[in-house]
LOSE-174578 format. One record per residue: x, y, z of N, C-alpha, C, CB in turn. Coordinates in pm, whole numbers, plus 50000, padded with zeros to 5 digits. Glycine has a CB too. Layout:
BEGIN
XYZXYZXYZXYZ
...
This chain:
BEGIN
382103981059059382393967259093381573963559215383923965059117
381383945959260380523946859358380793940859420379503945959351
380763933559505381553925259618382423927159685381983916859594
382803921159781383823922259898385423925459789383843903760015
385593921459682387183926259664387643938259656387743922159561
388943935659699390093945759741391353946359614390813939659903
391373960059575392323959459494393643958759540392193968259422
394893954959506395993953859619396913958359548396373940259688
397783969659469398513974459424400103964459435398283987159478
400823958759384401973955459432403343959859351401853941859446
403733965859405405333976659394406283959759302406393983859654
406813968259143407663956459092408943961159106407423951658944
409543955759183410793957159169411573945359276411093972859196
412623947459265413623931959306413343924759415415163934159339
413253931859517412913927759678411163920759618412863946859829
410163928259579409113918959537408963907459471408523923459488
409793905959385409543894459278410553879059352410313901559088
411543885159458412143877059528411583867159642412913883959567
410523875859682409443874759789408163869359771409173886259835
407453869859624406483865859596406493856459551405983871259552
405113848259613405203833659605404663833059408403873824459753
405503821459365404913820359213403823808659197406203816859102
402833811659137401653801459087401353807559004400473797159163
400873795258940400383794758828398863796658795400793784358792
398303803858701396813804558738395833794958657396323819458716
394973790758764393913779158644393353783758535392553772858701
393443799158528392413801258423393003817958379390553799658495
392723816258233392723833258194391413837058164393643837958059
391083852358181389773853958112389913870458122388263845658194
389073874658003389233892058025390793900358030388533895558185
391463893957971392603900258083393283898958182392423906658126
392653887258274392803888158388393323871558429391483894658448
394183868658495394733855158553393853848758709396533858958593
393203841758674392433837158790392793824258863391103835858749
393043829059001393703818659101392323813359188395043826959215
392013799459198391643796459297392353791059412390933791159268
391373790359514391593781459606390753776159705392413785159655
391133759059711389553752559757390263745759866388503740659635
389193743559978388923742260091388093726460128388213754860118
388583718060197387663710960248386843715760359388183700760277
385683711460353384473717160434384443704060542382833720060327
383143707360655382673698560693381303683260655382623705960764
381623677860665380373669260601380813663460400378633683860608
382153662360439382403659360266382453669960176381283651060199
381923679660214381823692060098383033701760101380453701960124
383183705759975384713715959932383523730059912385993709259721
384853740759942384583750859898385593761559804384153754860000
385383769259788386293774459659386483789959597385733767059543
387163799659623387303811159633388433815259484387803813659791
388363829859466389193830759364389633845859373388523826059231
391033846959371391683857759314392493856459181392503862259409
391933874259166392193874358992393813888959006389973882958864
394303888058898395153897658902395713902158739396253892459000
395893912258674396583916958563397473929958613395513920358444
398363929958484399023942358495398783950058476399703944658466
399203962958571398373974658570399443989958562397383973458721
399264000758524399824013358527400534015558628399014022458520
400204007858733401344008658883401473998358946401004017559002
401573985758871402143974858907401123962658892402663976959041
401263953558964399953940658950399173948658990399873925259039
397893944858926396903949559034396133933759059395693964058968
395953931459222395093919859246394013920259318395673910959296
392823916259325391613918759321391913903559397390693923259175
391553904959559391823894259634390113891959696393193897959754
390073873059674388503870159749387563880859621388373878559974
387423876759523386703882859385385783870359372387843886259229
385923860359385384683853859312384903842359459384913846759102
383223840459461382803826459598382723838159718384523810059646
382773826059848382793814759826381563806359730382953811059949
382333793959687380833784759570381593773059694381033780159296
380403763059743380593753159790379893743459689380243753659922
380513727459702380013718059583380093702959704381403717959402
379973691459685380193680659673381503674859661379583678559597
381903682459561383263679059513384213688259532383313676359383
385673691259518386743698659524386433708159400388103690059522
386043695459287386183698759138384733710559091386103681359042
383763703659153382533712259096382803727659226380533700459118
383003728259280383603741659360384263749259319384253740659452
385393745659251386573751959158385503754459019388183738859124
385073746358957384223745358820383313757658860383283728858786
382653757959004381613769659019382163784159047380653766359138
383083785559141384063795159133384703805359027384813789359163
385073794958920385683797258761384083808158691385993775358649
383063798958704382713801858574381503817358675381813783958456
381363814758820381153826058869382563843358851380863819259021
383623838158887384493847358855384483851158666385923840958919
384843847158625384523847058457383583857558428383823832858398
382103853058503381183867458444381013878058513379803865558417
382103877658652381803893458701383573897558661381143895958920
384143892558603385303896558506384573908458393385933880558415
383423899958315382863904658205381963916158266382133893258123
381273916558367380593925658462381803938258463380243917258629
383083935458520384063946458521384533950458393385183943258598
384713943158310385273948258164384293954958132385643938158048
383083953458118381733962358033381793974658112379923954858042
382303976258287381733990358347382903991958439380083990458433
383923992958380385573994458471385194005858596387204003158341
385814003158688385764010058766386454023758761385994003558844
């Protein structure tokens, strides 16, 4: 795998699922549930980051700061660049799992 993400193991059981915040993810792909989140910048411009997460043999596994930052113009083309950057290093990890 290549980039800055961190895999983050998270323990399921009662005290966790009580504690963890719930969202919903913009996108599925591979397997995997992909969260963004975008940022207003300076000068009008957004930016836009993404964590991905599936279930794993010892709990979630989440792969935090996985795709971006993508900065855009818009909120929308940031998120749109984010998505379809996370998406193919999804397919990058499915072809050569770590």
């Amino acid at each position: 795998m290549t980039g800055d993400a961190r895999i983050v193991p998270l323990m399921q059981g009662k005290a966790d699922k009580e504690n963890r915040m719930s969202r919903i993810p913009d996108a599925t792909h591979g397997g995997f549930d992909i969260y963004t989140v975008v940022l207003p910048l300076e000068h009008g411009r957004w930016s836009a980051i993404s964590d991905i997460e599936r279930p794993g043999a010892e709990g979630l596994e989440v792969f935090q700061d996985f795709g971006g930052p993508c900065e855009a113009d818009t909120a929308e083309a940031a998120k749109a660049a984010v998505l379809a950057q996370t998406r193919h290093k999804i397919d990058d990890l499915n072809a050569d799992p770590v």
